[in-house]
N, C-alpha and C positions, 0 to 999 in steps of 0.2 A: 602127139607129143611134140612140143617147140626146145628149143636148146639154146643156150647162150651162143655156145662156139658151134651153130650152125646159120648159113644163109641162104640164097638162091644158089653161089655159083660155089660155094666152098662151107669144108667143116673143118674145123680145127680138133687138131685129135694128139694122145700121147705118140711119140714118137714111139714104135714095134721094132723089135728085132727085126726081125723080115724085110724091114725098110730097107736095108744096108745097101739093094741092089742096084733101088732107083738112087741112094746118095752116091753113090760109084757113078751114076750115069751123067749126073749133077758136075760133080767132079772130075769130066774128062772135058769139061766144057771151059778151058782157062779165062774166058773171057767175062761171062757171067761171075766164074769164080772171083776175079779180082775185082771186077766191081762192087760184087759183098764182101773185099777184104776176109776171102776164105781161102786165096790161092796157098798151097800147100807141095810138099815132095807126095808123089805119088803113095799109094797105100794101098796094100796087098788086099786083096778078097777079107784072109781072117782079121787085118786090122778093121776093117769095115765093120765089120760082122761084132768085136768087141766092141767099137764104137757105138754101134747101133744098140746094144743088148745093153751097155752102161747108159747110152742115155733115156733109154725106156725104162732103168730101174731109179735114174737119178732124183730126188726127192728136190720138192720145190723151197727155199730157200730163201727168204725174204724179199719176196714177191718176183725172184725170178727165176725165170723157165725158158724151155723153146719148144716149141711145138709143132708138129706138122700139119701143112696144110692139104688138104685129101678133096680133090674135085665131088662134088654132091653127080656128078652125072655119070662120072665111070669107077668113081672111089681110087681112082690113079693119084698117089703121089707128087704132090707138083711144086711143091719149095719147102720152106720152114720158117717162121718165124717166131721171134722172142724178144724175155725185156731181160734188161741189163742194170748197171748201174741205178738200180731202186734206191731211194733215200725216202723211206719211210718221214724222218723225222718232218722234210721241209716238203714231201709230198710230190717229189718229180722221179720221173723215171726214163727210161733210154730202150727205143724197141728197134729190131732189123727185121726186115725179111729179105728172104730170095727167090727166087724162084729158077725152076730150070728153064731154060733159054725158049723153048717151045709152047712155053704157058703164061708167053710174055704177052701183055695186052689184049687179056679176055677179060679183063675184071678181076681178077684173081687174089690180085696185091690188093688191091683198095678194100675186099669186103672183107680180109683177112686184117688190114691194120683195123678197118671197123670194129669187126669183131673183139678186138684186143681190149681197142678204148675204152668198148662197152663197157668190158669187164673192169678195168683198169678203173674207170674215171666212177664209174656203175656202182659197181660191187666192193672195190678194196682201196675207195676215196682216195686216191691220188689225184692232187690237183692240174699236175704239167707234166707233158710228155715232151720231149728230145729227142729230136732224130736226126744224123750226121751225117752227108751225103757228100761222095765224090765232086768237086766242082764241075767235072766234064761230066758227067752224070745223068744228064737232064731229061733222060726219061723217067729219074727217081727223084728229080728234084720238081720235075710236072707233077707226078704222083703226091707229093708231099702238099704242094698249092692246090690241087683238087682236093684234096682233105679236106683243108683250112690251117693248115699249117702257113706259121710266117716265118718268114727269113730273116731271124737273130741275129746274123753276124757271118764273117767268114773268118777261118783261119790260114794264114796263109801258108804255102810251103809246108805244111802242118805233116802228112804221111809221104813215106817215101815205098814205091813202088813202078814196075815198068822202066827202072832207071831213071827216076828223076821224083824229086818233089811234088808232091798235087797239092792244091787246096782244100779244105774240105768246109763246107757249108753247113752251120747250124740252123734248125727250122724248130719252134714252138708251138706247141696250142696246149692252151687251159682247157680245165675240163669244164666251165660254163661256154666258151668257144665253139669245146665239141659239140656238146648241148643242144648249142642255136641250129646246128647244123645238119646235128643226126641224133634228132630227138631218141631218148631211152624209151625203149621197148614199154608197153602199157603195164599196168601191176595186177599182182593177182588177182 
């Protein structure tokens, strides 16, 4: 049996209750944190545990979600990724991922946005995906140009965190872009 939201090195799966422990672990990592614009006040065990249990029951939402990413070799929890800001009408959409700091630069990020596109570009014809990346960033902004992602523009001073203003970098790709690039899986 083959699966959309499966690859070599990752499956994309719903986010479980039971996740809560490895998103705590996720979470004591400030640095990762704030590079995904997730840093937060700390949160107790049961807030975890509510978090975790609403967003395994949360219903998907025109056309957006977030999902966890689950290694195919230990089934260990290793980030999450989602999309955002969908606009159906003009066919573009906004996806993140993260990962925890130790499952950085195995492959992990890249066949997880794959995976996405697939579906995205694939399955529920969206034309352009958007993705927004810290300027100092640049191991998410290499990740992005390995795609095929292009760099649309900067905003400058644009978020503030760390004490001071950052830039943040817009990146594009259409879905004939993704196409040329990561040809769609063969048909039935």
């Amino acid at each position: 049996m083959t699966s959309v939201w499966a690859g070599e090195r990752v499956r994309l799966r719903a986010v479980e209750p039971e996740d809560w422990e490895s998103f705590r672990k996720f979470d004591e990592d400030s640095v990762t944190q704030r590079a995904a614009d997730m840093i937060h006040p700390p949160w107790s065990a049961a807030r975890l545990r509510e978090w975790a249990e609403k967003a395994a029951l949360k219903k998907v939402e025109q056309d957006q979600f977030q999902l966890a990413i689950e290694s195919v070799e230990d089934g260990r929890l290793v980030g999450t990724i989602g999309t955002h800001w969908a606009d159906q009408r003009a066919g573009r959409f906004c996806y993140g991922v993260a990962l925890g700091r130790e499952f950085h630069r195995r492959g992990y990020a890249s066949e997880a946005v794959r995976l996405l596109l697939t579906f995205m570009f694939g399955e529920r014809r969206f034309h352009k995906c958007e993705a927004n990346v810290w300027a100092f960033n640049e191991p998410s902004m290499a990740l992005q140009r390995s795609l095929g992602f292009t760099e649309e523009g900067r905003l400058r001073d644009h978020e503030f965190f760390a004490g001071r203003h950052h830039d943040v970098v817009v990146f594009g790709m259409t879905a004939p872009e993704f196409a040329a690039r990561h040809p769609f899986p063969g048909e039935i």
